[in-house]
C-alpha positions in Angstrom: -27.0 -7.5 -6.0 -26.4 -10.7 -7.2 -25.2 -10.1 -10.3 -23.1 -7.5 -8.8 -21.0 -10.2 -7.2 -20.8 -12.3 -9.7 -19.8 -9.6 -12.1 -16.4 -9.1 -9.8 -15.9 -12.8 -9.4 -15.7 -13.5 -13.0 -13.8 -10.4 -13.5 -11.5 -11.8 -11.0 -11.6 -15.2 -12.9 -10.8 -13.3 -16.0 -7.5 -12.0 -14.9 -6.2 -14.9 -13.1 -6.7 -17.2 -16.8 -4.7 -14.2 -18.0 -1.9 -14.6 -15.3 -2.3 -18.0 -15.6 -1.1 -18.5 -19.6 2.6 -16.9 -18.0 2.9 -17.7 -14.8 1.7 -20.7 -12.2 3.4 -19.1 -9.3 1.4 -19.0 -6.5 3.0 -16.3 -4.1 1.7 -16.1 -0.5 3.9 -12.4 0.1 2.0 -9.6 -1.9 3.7 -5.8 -2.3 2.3 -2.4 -3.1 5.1 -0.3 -4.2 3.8 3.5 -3.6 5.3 6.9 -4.9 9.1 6.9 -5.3 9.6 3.4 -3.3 10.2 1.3 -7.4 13.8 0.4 -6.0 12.5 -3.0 -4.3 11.3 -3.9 -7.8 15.0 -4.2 -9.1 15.7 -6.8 -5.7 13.5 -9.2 -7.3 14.5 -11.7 -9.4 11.7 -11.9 -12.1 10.3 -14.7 -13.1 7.7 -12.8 -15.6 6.6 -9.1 -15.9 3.0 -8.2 -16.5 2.0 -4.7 -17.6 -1.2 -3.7 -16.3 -2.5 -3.2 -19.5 -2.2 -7.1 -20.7 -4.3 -7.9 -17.6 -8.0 -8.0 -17.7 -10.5 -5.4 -15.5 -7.2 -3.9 -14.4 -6.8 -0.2 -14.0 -4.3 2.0 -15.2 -2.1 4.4 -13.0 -1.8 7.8 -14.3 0.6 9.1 -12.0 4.0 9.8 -13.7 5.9 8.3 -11.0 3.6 5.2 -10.8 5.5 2.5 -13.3 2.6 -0.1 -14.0 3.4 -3.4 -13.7 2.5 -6.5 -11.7 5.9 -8.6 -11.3 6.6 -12.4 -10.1 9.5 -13.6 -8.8 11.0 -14.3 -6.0 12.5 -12.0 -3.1 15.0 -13.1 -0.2 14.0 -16.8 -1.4 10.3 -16.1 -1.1 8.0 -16.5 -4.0 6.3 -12.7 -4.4 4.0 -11.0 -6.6 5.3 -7.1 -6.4 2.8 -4.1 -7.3 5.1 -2.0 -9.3 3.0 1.1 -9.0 -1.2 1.3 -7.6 -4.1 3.4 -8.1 -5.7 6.6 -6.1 -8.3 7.6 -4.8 -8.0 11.3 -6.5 -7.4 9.2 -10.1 -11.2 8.9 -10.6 -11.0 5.2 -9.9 -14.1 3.7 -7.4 -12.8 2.6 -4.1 -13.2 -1.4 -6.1 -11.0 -0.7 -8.6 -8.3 0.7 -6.4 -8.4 -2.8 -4.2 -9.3 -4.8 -7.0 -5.2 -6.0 -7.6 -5.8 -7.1 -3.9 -8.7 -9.4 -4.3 -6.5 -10.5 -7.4 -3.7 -11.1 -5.0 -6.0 -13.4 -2.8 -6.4 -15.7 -5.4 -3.5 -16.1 -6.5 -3.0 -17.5 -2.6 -1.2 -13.9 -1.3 -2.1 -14.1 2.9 0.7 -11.1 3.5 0.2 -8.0 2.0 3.2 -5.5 2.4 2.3 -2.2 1.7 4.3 1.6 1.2 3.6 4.9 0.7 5.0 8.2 0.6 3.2 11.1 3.0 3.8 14.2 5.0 4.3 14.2 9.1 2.2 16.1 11.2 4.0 14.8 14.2 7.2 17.4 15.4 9.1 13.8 16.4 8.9 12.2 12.9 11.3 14.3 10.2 11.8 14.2 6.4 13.1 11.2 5.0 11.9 9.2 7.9 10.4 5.6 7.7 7.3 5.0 10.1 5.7 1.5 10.6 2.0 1.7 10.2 0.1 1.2 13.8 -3.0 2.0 12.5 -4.9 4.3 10.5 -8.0 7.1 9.9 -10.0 6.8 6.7 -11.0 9.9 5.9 -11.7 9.0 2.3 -15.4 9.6 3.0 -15.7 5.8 1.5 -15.2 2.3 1.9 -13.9 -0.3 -0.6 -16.4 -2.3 1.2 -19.7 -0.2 0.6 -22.2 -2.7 -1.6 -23.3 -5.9 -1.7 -20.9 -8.3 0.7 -18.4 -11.1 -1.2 -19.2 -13.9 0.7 -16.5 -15.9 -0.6 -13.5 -13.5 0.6 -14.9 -12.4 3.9 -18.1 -11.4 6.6 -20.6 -8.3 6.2 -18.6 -6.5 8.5 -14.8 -7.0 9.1 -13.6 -6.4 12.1 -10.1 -3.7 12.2 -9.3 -4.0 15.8 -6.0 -4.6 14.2 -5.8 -3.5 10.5 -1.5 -4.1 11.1 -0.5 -7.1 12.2 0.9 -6.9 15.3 3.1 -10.1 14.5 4.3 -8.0 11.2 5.0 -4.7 13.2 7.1 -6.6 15.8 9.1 -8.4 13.3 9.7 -4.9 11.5 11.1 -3.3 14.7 13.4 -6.1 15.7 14.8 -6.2 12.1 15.5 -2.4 11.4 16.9 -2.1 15.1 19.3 -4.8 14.0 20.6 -2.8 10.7 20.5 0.3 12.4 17.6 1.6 10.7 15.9 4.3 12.4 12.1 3.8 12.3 9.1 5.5 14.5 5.9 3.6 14.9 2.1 5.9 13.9 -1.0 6.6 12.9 -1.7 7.1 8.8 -4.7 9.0 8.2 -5.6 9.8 4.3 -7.5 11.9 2.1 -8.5 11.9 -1.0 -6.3 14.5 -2.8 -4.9 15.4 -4.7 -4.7 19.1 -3.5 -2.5 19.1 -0.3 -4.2 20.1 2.7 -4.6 23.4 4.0 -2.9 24.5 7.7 -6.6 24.1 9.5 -6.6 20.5 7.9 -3.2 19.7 9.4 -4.0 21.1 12.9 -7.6 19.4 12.3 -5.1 16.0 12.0 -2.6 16.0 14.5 -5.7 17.4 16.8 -7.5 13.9 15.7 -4.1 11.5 16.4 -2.8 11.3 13.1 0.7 11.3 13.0 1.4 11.5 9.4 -1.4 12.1 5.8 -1.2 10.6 2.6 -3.3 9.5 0.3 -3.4 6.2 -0.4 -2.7 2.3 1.6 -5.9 2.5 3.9 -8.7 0.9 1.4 -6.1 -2.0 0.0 -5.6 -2.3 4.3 -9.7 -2.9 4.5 -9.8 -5.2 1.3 -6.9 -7.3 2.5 -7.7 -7.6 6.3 -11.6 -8.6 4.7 -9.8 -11.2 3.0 -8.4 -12.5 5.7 -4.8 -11.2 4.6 -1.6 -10.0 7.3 -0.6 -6.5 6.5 2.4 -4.6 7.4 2.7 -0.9 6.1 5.7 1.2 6.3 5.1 5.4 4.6 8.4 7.4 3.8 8.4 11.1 5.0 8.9 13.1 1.7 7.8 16.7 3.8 6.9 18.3 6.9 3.5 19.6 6.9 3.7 22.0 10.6 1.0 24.6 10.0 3.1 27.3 11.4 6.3 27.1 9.6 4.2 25.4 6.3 5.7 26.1 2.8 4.7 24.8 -0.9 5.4 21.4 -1.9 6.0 20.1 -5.4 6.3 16.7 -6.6 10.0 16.7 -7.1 10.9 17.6 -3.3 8.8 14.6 -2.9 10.4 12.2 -5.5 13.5 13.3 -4.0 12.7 12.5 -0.2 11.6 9.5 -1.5 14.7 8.4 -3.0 17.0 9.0 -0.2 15.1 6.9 2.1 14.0 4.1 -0.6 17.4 2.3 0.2 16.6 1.8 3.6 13.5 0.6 3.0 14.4 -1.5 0.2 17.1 -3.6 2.5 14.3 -3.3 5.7 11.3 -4.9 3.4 13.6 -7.4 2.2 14.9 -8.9 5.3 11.6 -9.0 6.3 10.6 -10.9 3.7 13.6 -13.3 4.3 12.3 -13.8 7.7 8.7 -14.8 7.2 
């Protein structure tokens, strides 16, 4: 076990010398750009772009849609270290690898973590190319980026997610969209592992459990960050409707293309929020 821990520490160590030999920044706003949602990227004013490949113990994202980089710069005055693209679940990565860009972001000095993804609603309210603020979340992952031996040195055996959203985050998110008349709803994010949509008993089985919209991503870099002791505000952008009764097939593009009507409103709500903090 002990060696297990030490074994991610020094991997951890390994990337930040790697960082380290471009950049000295040390951001305190982290972002996790999901599917579609690149167009904050081109807000930032780069100081240095690092493909995921240079970096050390670092996955890969397959996903076509998933650019891989990890960019520093600055955004709305704020130093920020952006993830231009992050790993699944469904990608054959272990719940550690998919979190491990977090526990980078942690010692680099990140103690917000914005995070965004692209899902389908299950709630009648909450349409296509709609932006919800995360409230809270279901894992049902069937796993835990937390399952194995404890790291002391980021946070306790058992982390408490009374409030895996910060409430302060969520608040500030409202007030600011309300003020540039963005419409946003407030829910629950459940996920799955994917990546075969779900079937119409799955999406009755969800809205019956109080999940408002599915994905497949956010919730185990949520957990990692909220162990480390890191904020987190999430927003997902509606790419389709998944009502079992009036259900039809879904392909990436529709997606992609939901995605990219709504990515401007996000783009100018994330960045004023990160003027603010």
């Amino acid at each position: 076990m002990a060696e297990n821990k030490s074994t991610l520490a020094q991997q951890i160590k390994d990337t930040i010398s790697a960082i380290r030999q471009h950049t000295q920044s040390e951001p305190k706003i982290g972002i996790i750009l999901g599917t579609g949602l690149g167009g904050l990227a081109a807000e930032i004013i780069k100081e240095i772009v690092l493909p995921y490949s240079n970096l050390p113990h670092f996955p890969l994202s397959t996903v076509e849609s998933h650019h891989g980089n990890l960019i520093f710069g600055s955004l709305g005055g704020k130093q920020v270290v952006a993830m231009q693209g992050r790993f699944h679940y469904y990608e054959g990565y272990t719940m550690k690898q998919i979190t491990y860009p977090v526990r980078v972001m942690k010692r680099l000095g990140v103690d917000i973590l914005l995070v965004s993804n692209a899902c389908g609603s299950l709630n009648p309210y909450f349409k296509k190319c709609n932006i919800m603020i995360m409230d809270d979340h279901i894992n049902l992952f069937g796993d835990n980026p937390l399952i194995g031996p404890n790291e002391d040195d980021f946070g306790p055996r058992f982390s408490d997610m009374s409030q895996p959203y910060s409430h302060r985050l969520t608040a500030m998110a409202e007030r600011i969209a309300i003020e540039n008349k963005i419409l946003t709803y407030k829910g629950v994010y459940a996920a799955m592992s994917g990546p075969s949509l779900e079937t119409r008993a799955e999406y009755r089985f969800l809205r019956t459990i109080g999940a408002d919209v599915i994905g497949m991503s956010t919730i185990p870099e949520c957990i990692v960050a909220r162990h480390s002791g890191m904020e987190v505000l999430g927003f997902s952008i509606i790419t389709d409707e998944c009502y079992p009764d009036c259900l039809h097939p879904v392909g990436l593009d529709e997606i992609l293309e939901a995605a990219g009507k709504t990515e401007p409103n996000l783009t100018m709500l994330m960045k004023k929020i990160v003027e603010s903090l």
